[in-house]
matplotlib code that plots the C-alpha trace (Angstrom):
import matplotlib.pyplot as plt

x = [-31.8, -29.4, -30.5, -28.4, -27.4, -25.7, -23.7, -20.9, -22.3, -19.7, -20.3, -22.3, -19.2, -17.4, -18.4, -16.4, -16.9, -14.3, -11.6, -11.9, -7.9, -8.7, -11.8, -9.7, -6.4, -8.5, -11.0, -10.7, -13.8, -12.4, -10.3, -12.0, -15.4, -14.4, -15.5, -18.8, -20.3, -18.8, -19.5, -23.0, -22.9, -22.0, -24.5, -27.0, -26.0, -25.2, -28.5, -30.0, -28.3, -29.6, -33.3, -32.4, -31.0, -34.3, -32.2, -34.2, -37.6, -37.9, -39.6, -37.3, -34.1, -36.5, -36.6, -33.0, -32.1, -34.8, -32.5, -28.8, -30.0, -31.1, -27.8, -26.3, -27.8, -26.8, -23.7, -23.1, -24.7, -22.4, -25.5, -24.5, -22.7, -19.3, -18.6, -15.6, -17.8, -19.0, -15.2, -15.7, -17.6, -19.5, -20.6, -22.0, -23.9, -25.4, -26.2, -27.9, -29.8, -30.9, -32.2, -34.2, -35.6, -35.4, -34.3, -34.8, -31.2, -29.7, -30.1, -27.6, -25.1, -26.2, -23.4, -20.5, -18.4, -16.1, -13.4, -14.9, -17.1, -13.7, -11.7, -14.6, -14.9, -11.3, -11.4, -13.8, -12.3, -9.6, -10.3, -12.2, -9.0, -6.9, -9.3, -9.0, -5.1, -5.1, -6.9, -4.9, -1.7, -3.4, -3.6, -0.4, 1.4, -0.8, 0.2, 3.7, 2.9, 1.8, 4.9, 7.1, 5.2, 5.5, 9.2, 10.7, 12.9, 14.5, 17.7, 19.2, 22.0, 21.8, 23.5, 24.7, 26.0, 25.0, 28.1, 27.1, 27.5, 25.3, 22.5, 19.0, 15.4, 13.3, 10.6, 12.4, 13.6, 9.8, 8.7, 11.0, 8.9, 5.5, 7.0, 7.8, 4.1, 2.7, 4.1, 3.2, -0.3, 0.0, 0.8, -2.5, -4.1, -2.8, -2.7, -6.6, -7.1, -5.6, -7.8, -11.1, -11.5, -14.8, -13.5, -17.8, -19.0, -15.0, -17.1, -14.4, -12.0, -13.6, -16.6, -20.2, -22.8, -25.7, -26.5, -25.1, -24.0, -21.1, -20.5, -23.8, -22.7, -19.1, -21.3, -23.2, -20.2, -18.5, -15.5, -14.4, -15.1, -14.4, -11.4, -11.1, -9.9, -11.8, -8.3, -6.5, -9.2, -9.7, -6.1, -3.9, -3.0, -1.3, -3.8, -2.6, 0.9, 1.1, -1.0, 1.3, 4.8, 3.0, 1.9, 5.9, 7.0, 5.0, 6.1, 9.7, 9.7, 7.7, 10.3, 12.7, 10.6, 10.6, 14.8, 15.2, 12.1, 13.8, 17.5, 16.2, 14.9, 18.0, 20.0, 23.0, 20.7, 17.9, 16.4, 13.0, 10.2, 7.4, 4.3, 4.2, 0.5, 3.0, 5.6, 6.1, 7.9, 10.5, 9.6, 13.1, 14.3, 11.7, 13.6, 13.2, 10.6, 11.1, 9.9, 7.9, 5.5, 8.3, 10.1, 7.3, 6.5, 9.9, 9.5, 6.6, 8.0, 9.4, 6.6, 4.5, 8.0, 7.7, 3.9, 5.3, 7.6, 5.2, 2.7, 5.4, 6.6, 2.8, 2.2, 5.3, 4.9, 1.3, 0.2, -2.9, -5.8, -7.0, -5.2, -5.8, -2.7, -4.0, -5.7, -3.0, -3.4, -5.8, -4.3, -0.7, -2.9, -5.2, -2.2, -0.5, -3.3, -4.0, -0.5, -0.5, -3.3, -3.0, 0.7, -0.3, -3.4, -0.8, 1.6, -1.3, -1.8, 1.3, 3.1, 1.3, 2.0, 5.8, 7.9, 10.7, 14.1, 14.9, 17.8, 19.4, 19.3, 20.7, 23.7, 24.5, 23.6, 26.8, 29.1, 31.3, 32.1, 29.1, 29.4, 32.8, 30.6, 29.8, 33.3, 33.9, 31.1, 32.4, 35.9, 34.5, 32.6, 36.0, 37.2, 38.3, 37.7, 35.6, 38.4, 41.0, 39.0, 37.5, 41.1, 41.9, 38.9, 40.2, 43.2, 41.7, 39.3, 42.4, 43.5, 41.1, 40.5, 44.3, 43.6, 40.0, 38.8, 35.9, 35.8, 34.9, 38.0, 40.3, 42.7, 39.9, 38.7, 36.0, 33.5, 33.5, 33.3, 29.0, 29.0, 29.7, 26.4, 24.5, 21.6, 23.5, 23.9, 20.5, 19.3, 21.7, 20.2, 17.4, 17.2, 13.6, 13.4, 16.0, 16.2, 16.2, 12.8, 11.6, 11.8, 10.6, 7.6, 6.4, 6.5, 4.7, 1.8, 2.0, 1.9, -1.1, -2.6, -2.7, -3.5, -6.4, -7.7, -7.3, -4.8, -4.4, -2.2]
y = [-6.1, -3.6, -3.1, -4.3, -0.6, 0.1, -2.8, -5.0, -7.1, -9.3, -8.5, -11.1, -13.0, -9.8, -8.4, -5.1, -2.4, -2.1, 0.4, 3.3, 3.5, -0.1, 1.3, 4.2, 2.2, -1.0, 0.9, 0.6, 2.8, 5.6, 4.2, 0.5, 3.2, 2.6, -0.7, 0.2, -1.0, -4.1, -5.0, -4.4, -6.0, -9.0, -9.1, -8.3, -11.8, -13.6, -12.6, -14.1, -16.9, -18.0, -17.8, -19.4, -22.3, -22.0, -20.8, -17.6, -17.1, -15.5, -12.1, -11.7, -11.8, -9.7, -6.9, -7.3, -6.2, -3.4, -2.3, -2.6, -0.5, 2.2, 2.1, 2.5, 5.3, 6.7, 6.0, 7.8, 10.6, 10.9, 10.7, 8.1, 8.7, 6.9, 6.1, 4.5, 2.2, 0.4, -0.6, -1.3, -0.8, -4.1, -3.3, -0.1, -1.5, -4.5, -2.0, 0.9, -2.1, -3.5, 0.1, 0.0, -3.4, -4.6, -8.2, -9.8, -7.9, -10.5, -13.4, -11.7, -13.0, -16.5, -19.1, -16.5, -14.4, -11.2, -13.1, -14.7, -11.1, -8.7, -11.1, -10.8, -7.2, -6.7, -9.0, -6.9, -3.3, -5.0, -6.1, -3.3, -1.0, -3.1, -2.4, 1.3, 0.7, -1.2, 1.5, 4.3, 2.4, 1.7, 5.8, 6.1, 4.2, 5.7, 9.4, 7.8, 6.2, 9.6, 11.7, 8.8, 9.0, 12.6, 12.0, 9.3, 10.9, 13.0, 11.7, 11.7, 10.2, 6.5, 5.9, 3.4, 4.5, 7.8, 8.0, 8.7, 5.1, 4.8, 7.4, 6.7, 7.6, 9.6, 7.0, 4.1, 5.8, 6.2, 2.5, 1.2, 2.9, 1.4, -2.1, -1.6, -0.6, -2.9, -5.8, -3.8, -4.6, -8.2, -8.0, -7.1, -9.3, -12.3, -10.5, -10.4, -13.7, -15.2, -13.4, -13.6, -16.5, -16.0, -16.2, -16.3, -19.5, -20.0, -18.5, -18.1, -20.6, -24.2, -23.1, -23.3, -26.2, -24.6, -25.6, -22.7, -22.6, -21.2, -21.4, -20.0, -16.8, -17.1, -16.7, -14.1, -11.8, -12.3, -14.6, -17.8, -20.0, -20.1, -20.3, -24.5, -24.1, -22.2, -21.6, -19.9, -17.8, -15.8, -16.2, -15.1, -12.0, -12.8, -11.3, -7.7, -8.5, -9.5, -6.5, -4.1, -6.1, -5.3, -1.5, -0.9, -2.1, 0.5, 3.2, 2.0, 2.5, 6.0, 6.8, 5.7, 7.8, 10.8, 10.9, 11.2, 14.1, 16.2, 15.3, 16.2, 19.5, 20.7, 23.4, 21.1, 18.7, 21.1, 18.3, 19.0, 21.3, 20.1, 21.9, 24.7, 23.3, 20.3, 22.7, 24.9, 28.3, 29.1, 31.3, 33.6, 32.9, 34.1, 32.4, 28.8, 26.5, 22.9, 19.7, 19.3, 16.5, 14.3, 14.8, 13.9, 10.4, 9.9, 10.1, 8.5, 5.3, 4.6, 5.0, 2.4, 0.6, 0.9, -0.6, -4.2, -4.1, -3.6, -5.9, -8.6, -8.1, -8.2, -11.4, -13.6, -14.8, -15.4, -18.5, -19.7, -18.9, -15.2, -12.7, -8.9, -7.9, -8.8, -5.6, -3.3, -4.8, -1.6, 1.3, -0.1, -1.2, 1.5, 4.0, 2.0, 2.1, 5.7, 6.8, 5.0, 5.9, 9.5, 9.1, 7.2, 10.0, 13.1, 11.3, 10.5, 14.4, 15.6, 13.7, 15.1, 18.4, 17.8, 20.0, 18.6, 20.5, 18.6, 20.4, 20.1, 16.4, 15.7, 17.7, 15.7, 12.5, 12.6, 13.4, 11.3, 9.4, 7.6, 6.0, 4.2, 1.3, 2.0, 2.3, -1.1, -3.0, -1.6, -2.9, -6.2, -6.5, -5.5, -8.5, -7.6, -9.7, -7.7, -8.1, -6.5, -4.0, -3.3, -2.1, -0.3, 1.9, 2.4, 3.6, 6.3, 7.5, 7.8, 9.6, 12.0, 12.6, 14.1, 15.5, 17.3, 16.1, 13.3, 10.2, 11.3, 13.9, 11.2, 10.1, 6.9, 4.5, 7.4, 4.3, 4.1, 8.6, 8.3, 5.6, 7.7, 10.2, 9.6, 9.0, 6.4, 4.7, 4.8, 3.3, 0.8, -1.1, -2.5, -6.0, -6.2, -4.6, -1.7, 2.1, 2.1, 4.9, 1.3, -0.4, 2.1, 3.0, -0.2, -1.3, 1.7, 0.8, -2.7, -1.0, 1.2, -1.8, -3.8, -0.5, 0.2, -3.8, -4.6, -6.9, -9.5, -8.1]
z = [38.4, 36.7, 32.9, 30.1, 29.2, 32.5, 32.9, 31.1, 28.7, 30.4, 33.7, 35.4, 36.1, 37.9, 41.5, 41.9, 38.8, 36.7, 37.7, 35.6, 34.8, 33.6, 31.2, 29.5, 28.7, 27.3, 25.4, 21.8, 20.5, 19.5, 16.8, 16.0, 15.4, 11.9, 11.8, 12.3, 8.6, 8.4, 11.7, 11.0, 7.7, 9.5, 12.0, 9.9, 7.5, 10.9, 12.3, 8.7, 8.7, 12.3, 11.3, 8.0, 10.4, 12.8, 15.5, 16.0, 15.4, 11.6, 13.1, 16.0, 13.1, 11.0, 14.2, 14.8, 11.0, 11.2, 14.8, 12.9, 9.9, 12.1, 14.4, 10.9, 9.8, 13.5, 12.8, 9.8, 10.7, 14.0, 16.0, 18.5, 21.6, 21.4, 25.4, 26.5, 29.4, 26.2, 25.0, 21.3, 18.4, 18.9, 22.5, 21.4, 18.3, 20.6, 23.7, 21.5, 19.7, 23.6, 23.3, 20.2, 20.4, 23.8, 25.3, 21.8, 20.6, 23.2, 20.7, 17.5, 19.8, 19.6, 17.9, 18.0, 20.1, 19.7, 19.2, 15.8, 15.4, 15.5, 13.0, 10.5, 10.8, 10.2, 7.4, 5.8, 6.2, 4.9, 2.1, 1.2, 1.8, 0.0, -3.2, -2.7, -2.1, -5.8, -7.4, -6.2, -7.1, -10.7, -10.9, -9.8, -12.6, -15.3, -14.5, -14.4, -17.6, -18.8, -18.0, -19.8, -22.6, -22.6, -21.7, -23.7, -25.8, -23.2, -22.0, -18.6, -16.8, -15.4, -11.8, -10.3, -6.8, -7.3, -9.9, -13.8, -15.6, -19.1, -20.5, -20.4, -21.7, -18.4, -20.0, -19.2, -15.8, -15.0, -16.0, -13.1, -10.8, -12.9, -12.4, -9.0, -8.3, -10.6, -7.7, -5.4, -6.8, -6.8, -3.7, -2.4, -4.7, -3.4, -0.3, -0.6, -2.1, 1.5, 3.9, 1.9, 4.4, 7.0, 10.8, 12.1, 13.6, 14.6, 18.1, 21.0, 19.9, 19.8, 17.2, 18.7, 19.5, 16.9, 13.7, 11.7, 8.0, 8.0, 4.1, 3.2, 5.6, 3.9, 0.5, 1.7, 2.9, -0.4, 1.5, -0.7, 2.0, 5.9, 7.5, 8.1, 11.9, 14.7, 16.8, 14.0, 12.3, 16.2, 17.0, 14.1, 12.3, 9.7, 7.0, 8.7, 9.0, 5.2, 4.2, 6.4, 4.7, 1.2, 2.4, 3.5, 0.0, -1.3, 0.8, 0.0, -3.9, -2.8, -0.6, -3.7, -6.3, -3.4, -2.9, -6.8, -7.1, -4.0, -5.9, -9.2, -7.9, -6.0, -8.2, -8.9, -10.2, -11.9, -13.7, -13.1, -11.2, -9.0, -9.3, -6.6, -4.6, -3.4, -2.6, 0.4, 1.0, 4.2, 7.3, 6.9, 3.4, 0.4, -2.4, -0.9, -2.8, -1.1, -2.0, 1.0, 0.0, -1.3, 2.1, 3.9, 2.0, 2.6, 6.2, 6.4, 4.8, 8.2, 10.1, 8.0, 8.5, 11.7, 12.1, 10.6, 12.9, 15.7, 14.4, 14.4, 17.3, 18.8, 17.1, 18.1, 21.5, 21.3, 22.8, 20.9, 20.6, 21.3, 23.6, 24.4, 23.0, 19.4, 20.0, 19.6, 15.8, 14.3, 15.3, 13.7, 10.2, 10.3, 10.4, 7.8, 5.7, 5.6, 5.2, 2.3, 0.7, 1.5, -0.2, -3.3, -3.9, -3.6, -5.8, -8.8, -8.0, -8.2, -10.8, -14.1, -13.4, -13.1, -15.2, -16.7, -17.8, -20.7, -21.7, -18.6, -18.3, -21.7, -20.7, -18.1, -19.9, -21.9, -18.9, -16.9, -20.2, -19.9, -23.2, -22.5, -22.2, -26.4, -26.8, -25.4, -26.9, -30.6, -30.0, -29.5, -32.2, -34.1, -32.7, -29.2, -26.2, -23.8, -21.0, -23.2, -24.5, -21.2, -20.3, -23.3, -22.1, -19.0, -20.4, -23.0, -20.3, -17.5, -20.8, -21.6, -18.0, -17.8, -21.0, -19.7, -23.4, -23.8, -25.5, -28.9, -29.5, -28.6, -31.9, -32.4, -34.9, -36.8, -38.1, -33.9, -33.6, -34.0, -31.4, -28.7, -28.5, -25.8, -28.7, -30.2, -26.8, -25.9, -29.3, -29.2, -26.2, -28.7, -26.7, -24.6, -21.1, -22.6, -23.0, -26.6, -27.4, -29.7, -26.6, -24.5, -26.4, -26.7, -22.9, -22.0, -25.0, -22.6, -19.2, -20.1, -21.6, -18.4, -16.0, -18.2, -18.3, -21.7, -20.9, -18.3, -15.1]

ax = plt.figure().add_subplot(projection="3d")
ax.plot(x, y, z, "-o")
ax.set_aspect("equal")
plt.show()
């Protein structure tokens, strides 16, 4: 009889060997490899939890545990063959553990089946990512909350479609992008707090006919409790579609942050400089210095983009309960995953050493008549409704406009002359959530609070 290690685990069933076409284009190995520790984290409490429940014999779990730390240990030290004949991660932890301990590695498989084994695994390299994806985002908004800091009484122009409208502190520029993150955080949390939810003892689809204790398991993998139906915890997704929908928010306000840097940077612009280790030089003209890393997370918000997509599309004609498509899952999150993380670390990298041109932006904060707005709001508190004196605006802009003067050497009102400076502006929008430097100041003092923990998120 053929030994375990040269034959499908599956294979009794089968009389012709499987084509080898068939064994390269449904192989999985070389990128589910990854999995490796939590597959084996899981094993190792499933093969507990089945002598706890007198399934197995005590010593047999006992050799079992002894076999998965080693394949471990193989594992991280690359010293274990990856071969595509073995398909997946799990087939090559179970065969090279046939190989250590001998027919008694047979019984880890006992009350559960890939299908239940794969949607733990993934549960738990998920959650663990999502962590690492918190963490990095956390060190994102405090080198943002850094540079405002550094940058709150610096004033710039505010846009609204791309056209000048009302000046602005860069610190209360830079906290749109901390809010933006700071969801982006939730998120994940609540992201996380939905898939902390055990798939094992789910089995194929129907869950199994041994005694297992599926909540003490759930306990000992750190999940809340175990996911209530056996068909949906091995047939859905939609833990890695939600994480991918929160992971192409993130690469949206990246991609956001990335537009303004590369605009910022561009000579008609000259606001700012990005450090030169995040810039690159071009192959024919020695003066360029480009914004390369920017660019790039710009691009690559579509990709991740592009992975929701994908996963969606996977996911919505699916019969229940388990398919062979729902493989095609890990590449798409794994990609996803990395992209962002690799983004949000060169971002917490780069932003600190940003160099900001000061001067520049606050003499461009006071074109366009961007405090017409000021003008306005001081004719109604003279007694002016806002329509009317919204018009008699327009008319003394269309004025200085013809005249190529601005607001403040118009023939006005002078109690309403010290208005009009783009300082005055800004301080005047003292009202919570606003660019006055009070304001400004004080939501960053909140902001760092909550990134550092001293105050709830």
């Amino acid at each position: 009889m053929e030994s375990i290690q040269n034959t499908k685990l599956w294979g009794a069933r089968f009389e012709q060997e499987t084509n080898q076409l068939v064994e390269q284009f449904t192989a999985s190995i070389h990128y589910d490899v990854r999995l490796f520790r939590h597959d084996i984290r899981a094993s190792i409490a499933h093969c507990r939890m089945l002598a706890r429940q007198q399934i197995i014999p005590q010593a047999d779990a006992e050799c079992i545990v002894t076999g998965l730390e080693q394949i471990r240990q193989e594992l991280e030290r690359g010293q274990l063959p990856l071969q595509v004949r073995l398909e997946d991660i799990h087939m090559h932890v179970e065969s090279r553990l046939h190989e250590l301990i001998g027919p008694v590695a047979g019984k880890l498989h006992t009350a559960r089946s890939r299908n239940d084994q794969v949607a733990t695994d993934l549960r738990l390299y998920m959650r663990d990512e999502i962590d690492q994806l918190i963490e990095l985002l956390n060190q994102c908004q405090l080198a943002l909350l850094d540079l405002a800091e550094r940058e709150v009484t610096t004033l710039l122009p505010g846009f609204t479609h791309l056209q000048i409208a009302q000046p602005v502190s860069l610190g209360h520029h830079l906290l749109a992008y901390v809010n933006m993150l700071a969801r982006d955080q939730q998120r994940l949390h609540d992201a996380k707090g939905r898939l902390n939810q055990m798939p094992l003892g789910s089995a194929a689809l129907a869950g199994t006919t041994f005694p297992v204790d599926r909540f003490w398991l759930a306990q000992e993998l750190g999940f809340a409790a175990p996911c209530a139906n056996s068909m949906d915890a091995v047939s859905d997704r939609d833990f890695v579609i939600e994480t991918a929908a929160a992971a192409a928010l993130i690469m949206t306000h990246l991609s956001r942050l990335s537009e303004e840097l590369i605009l910022w940077m561009s000579p008609p612009f000259a606001f700012i400089d990005l450090p030169d280790a995040f810039c690159t030089g071009s192959s024919i003209m020695p003066q360029k210095k480009n914004p390369d890393i920017p660019e790039l997370i710009r691009g690559k918000s579509g990709r991740v983009t592009g992975h929701l997509v994908a996963l969606l599309t996977l996911m919505k004609g699916l019969p229940l309960s388990y398919n062979r498509d729902m493989q095609e899952d890990k590449e798409a999150i794994f990609d996803t995953l990395d992209t962002v993380k690799g983004s949000l670390a060169l971002y917490a990298a780069m932003i600190p050493g940003i160099t900001v041109r000061s001067q520049r932006m606050a003499a461009m904060a006071g074109e366009g008549y961007a405090t017409a707005t000021d003008l306005a709001d001081a004719l109604v508190r003279q007694g002016t409704p806002f329509r009317e004196a919204h018009e008699i605006v327009g008319r003394l802009v269309r004025s200085a406009l013809e005249q190529q003067v601005t607001l403040d050497q118009l023939d006005i009102d002078e109690a309403i002359r010290p208005l009009l400076t783009t300082e005055a502006s800004v301080n005047a929008r003292d009202v919570y959530g606003g660019t006055a430097l009070r304001q400004v100041r004080e939501a960053i003092q909140t902001a760092r609070k909550r990134c550092t923990g001293k105050e709830p998120a």
